[in-house]
N, C-alpha and C positions, 0 to 999 in steps of 0.2 A: 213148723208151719207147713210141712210138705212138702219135701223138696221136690219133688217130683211134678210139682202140680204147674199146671200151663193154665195161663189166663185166654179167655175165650178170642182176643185180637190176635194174639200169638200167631203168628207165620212160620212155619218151622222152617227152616232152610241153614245154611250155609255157606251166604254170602261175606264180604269183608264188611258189611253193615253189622250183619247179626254178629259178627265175633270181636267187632268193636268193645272195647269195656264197659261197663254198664253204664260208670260215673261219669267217663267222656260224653259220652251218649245224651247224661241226663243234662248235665251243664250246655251243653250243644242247643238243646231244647229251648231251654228257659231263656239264654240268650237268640237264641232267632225268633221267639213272639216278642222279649221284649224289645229288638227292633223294627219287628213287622207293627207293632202299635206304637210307637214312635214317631212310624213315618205318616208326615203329613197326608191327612184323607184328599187333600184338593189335588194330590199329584198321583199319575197312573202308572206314569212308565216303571217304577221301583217293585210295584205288587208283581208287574210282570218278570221280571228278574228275580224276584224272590219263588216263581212259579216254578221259574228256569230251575233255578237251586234243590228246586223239591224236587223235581222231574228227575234228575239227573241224582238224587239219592238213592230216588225209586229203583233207579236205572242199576245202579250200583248194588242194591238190596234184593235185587229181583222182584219186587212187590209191583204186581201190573196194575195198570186201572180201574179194569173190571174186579180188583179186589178192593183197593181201598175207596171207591167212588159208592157204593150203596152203603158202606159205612159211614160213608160223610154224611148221611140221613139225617143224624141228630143235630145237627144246627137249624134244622126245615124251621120248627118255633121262633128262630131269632131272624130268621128271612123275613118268616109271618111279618113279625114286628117292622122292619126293616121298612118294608114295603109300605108302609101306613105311615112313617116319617114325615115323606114329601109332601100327605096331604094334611098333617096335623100341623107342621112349621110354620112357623109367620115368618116376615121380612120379605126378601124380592123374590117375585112370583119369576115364572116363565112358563109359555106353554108348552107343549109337549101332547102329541095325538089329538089336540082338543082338551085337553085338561090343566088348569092352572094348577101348577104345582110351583113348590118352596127351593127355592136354590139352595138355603142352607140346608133344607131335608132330605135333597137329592143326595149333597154330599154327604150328609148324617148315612142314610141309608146304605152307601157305596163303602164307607168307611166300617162300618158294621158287618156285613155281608163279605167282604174282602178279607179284612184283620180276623174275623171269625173262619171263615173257609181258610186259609191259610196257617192259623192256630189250629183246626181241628186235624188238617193235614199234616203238622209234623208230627201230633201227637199219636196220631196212629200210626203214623211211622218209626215211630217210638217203641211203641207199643208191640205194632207188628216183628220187631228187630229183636226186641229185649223178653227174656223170659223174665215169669213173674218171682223167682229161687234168688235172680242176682239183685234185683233191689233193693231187700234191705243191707247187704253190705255196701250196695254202691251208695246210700244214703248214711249208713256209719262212715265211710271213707270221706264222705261230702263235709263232715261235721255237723249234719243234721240231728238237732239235740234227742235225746234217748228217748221222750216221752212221745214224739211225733213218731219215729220210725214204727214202733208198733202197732201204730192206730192206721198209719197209712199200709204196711203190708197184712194186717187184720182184716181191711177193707176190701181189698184185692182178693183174700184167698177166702174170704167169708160171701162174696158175692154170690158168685157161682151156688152154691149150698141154698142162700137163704132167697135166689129165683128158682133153687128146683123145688123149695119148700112152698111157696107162692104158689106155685104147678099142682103140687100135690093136691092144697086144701083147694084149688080151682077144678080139681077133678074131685074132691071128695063130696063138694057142693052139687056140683052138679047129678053126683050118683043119688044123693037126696033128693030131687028135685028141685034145685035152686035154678032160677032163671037171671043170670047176673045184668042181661038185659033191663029186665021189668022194676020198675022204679021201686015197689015195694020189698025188693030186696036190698035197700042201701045201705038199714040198719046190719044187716048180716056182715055185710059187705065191710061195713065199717069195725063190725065187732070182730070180723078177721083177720081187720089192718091193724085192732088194737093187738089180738092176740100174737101176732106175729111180731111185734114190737119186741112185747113180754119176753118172749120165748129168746128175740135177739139179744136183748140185756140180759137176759140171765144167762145166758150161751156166754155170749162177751164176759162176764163176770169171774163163771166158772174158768175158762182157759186162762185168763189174766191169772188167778190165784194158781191153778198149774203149773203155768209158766214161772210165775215168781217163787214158787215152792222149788225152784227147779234151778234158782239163782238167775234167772234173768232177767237183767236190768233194761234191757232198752237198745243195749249195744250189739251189734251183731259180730263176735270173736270168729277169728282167721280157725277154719277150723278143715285141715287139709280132706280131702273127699269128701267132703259133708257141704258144706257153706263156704266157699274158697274160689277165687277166679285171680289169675295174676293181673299186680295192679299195673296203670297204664304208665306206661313209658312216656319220656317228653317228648320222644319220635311219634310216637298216638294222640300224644295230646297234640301236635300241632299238626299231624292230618286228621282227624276223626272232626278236630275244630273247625277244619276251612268250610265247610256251609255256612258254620255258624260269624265264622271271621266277613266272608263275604255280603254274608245281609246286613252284619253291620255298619260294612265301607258302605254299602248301597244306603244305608238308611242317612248315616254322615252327609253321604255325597246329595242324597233330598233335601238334606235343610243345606244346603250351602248353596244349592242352586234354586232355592224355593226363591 
C-alpha cells in the first residue's frame, strides 16, 4: 500500500505524541469523543476542560494553532446548520439582540458546534501525529475484523491519487473550452463524476485481486522493516491514555453534578 506514503494532515515531527503507538493513539481517540458527546449540552464548564486536554496534547505534540485552526474549516456546514436551530425549535422562547429564539435550539445549536469542534480537533490531532504506513497494523493489533481494515487504509492512500485525478480532467476541460461556471456545462460536469467513479471501481477492483493473488487476507503480518512498530507497553498504555482517561472523569463528573 506504500509504505512510504504520508497522508496530507501528516505533521512530520518527533514529538512524544508522534512516537506514541499508533493503537494507543487510536483507542485514545474514539474514547475522548465518546465522552465529549456524552456530556450533557446544558452544561459548559466540561467542553472547556476537555479544551484544556487538547491544548496541552497540542502542546506536547508541537502542533501550533495556526496549523490545526484553518483545518478545522470543514465543520463551517454543520455551524451553517447550527446556527438556524434556534430559529427553527419550538418550546420556550427567549430573546436575545431582538430576536425570539428557542431555548431548547440554543442548546441544540451549542451542543452541535461544541461536540463537533472538539471531535474535529482530536481527530486531526490524530491525524497530524500518526502516519498513514502504521494504521493498518494498529487496526490488526485493535482486532478490527480483516474486511474493514482494507477498505479503510484503501481510502486513505487512494485519496490523494484520485483528487489529483479530479485536477487533471479539471484542467483537461478547461484546455477544451469548458466553462465549469456556466450552467450548460453540468451535463459534462456530471458525465466526469460518472467517469471517475468507473475508473475508481475498476482501480479498487484491480488491486483487491493483486492483492489477493498475493495471499492477502485482510490482516496486516509483523513484518520486521517493512510493516512493523513495536507494540505498546502497559507503561504506554497508561500514559498515552491519560487525555483520554481524563475526559472521561470530566464527563462522569457532568452527570453527577448535573
Amino acid at each position: 500500500m506504500g509504505a512510504g506514503h504520508a497522508h496530507p494532515l501528516y505533521r512530520i515531527g518527533d514529538s512524544v505524541v508522534h512516537r506514541a503507538p499508533a493503537e494507543v493513539k487510536l483507542v485514545c481517540l474514539v474514547v475522548f469523543v465518546f465522552a465529549v458527546v456524552a456530556t450533557p449540552r446544558e452544561m459548559f464548564w466540561p467542553y472547556a476542560l476537555y479544551a484544556v486536554i487538547l491544548l496541552g496534547v497540542w502542546r506536547l505534540g508541537d502542533l501550533p494553532l495556526r496549523w490545526i485552526l484553518p483545518r478545522m474549516l470543514i465543520e463551517a456546514p454543520f455551524v451553517v446548520l447550527a446556527v438556524l436551530l434556534p430559529f427553527a425549535e419550538g418550546g420556550a422562547r427567549v430573546e436575545v439582540a431582538g430576536l425570539s429564539l428557542s431555548v431548547s435550539g440554543l442548546y441544540a445549536a451549542w451542543g452541535i458546534i461544541i461536540k463537533g469542534t472538539l471531535g474535529v480537533a482530536a481527530s486531526l490531532t490524530f491525524a497530524a501525529t500518526t502516519p498513514a504506513r502504521e494504521l493498518p497494523l494498529a487496526l490488526t493489533r485493535l482486532g478490527v475484523p480483516a474486511t474493514v481494515t482494507p477498505i479503510i487504509v484503501m481510502m486513505l492512500r487512494y485519496t490523494d491519487l484520485l483528487s489529483a485525478e479530479i485536477r487533471r480532467m479539471h484542467i483537461a476541460r478547461l484546455a477544451r473550452g469548458d466553462s465549469p461556471r456556466m450552467m450548460h456545462q453540468a451535463g459534462a460536469i456530471a458525465k466526469g463524476v460518472g467517469a471517475l467513479f468507473l475508473r475508481s471501481y475498476e482501480r479498487g477492483e484491480r488491486v483487491h485481486l493483486a492483492m489477493a493473488s498475493r495471499g492477502f487476507t485482510g490482516a496486516i503480518p509483523e513484518m520486521p522493516g517493512v510493516a512493523t512498530a513495536a507494540r505498546a507497553t502497559t507503561a504506554q498504555w497508561v500514559t498515552v491514555a491519560t487525555p483520554a482517561m481524563l475526559a472521561v472523569t470530566v464527563a462522569i463528573i457532568a452527570w453527577g453534578t448535573r
